[in-house]
Steps between C-alpha positions, in 0.01 A plus 500: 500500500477418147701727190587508155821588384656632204861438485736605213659204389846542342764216478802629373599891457412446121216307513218747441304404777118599594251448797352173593201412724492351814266386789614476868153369749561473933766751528530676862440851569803553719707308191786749394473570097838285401381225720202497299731474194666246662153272562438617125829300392454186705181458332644547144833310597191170614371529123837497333486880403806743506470712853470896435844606568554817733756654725525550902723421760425643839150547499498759727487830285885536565665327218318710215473136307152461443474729208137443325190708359166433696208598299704750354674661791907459602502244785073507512215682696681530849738784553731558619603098464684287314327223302571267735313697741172479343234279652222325338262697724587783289273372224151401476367139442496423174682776381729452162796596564782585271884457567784647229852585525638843553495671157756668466763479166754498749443187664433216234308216579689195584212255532126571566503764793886453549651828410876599436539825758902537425479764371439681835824318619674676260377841586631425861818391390551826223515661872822328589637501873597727770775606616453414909727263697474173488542264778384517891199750584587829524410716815140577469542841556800529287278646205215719683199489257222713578180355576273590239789401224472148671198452517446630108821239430337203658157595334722513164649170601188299565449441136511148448535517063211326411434747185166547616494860418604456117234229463213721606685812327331588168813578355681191661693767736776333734589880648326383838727233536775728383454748654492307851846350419627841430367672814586237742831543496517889348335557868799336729884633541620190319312523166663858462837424330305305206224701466534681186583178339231304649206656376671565178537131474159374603273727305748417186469174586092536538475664167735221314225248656253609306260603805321818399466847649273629798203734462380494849212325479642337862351127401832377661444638800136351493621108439848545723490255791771667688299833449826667366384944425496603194734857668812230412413564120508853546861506695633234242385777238695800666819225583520451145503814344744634761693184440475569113605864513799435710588216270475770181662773655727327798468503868 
């Protein structure tokens, strides 16, 4: 299979960068999108050129890593996948295809598709800790959990941070990511002690980012590869003004 490419091009975070044509011939169907990229910078590493510079790590639409735009959509055509779990086969012959960063304020461009996603770190951390014991397992059944809390937790949990869902946002919205973080622990016995402060923190901390507001037009839940439900948004919504009024007034 033959494509053309359109890669943004950006080699510093203030360079003011732009996209640049490119031809890749004899690529496999079954090759995975990144490994494409990957034949795409042997070829330009042969001819002396600078390789396109992007992010990934497991390869296995766990890590989250490979953060990029495919002809305009968060992580590219396939849902619910990573970008690593796009395939070749997913395009036509011949088709051009073009390849951005995320664009989101939030997450500055380090060099060409390499983005800066700290700023989601930070939201994490604006939740601080909990307060559970520290040291050997505990007893299973030492904290009964009812099932469907669980099984809402774990779906909470299975967010793996890529920022997906502000990228695709028209407003450049992180409360999908948010509100996951919030939830997954707001749903278990242990999150309880911190869990005024917790989502007081985070949205704070989401606001201070810069990331902008939802209006439910649910294009995070369309581009999420871990297929987190947009209900989280809603519960973060009610955890916050409870956790806001009891703040103002006192528990």
């Amino acid at each position: 299979m033959n494509f053309k490419l359109k890669i943004w091009r950006q080699f510093s975070p203030t360079d003011k960068g732009g996209m640049k044509p490119y031809e890749i011939a004899d690529i496999s169907a079954n090759t995975s999108f990144l490994e494409m990229l990957d034949i795409l910078n042997e070829q330009l590493i042969s001819r002396g050129e600078e390789p396109v510079a992007f992010d990934s790590d497991c390869r296995e639409g766990i890590c989250g890593t490979c953060s990029l735009t495919i002809n305009g959509e968060a992580h590219g055509p396939t849902h619910p996948a990573a970008a690593c779990q796009v395939y070749m086969r997913d395009f036509k012959d011949g088709d051009t295809i073009t390849i951005e960063p995320f664009r989101v304020r939030s997450f500055p461009i380090v060099k060409d598709l390499v983005i800066n996603r700290s700023a989601l770190d930070r939201i994490v951390q604006a939740g601080g800790f909990i307060s559970a014991r520290t040291g050997s397992a505990p007893e299973a059944n030492a904290l009964p959990v009812p099932k469907h809390d669980a099984d809402l937790a774990m779906e909470a949990a299975a967010c793996i941070g890529c920022g997906a869902c502000a990228a695709a946002c028209p407003n450049a919205s992180a409360m999908l990511f948010t509100s996951a973080k919030v939830s997954h622990l707001a749903l278990l016995p242990q999150g309880q002690a911190e869990r005024t402060r917790r989502v007081l923190g985070m949205v704070r901390q989401m606001d201070a980012e810069g990331f902008g507001n939802c209006t439910n037009t649910f294009e995070c839940v369309a581009v999420c590869p871990a297929e987190i439900s947009g209900t989280f948004m809603a519960k973060m919504f009610r955890e916050y003004r409870i956790a806001s009024l009891r703040e103002r007034f006192g528990d």
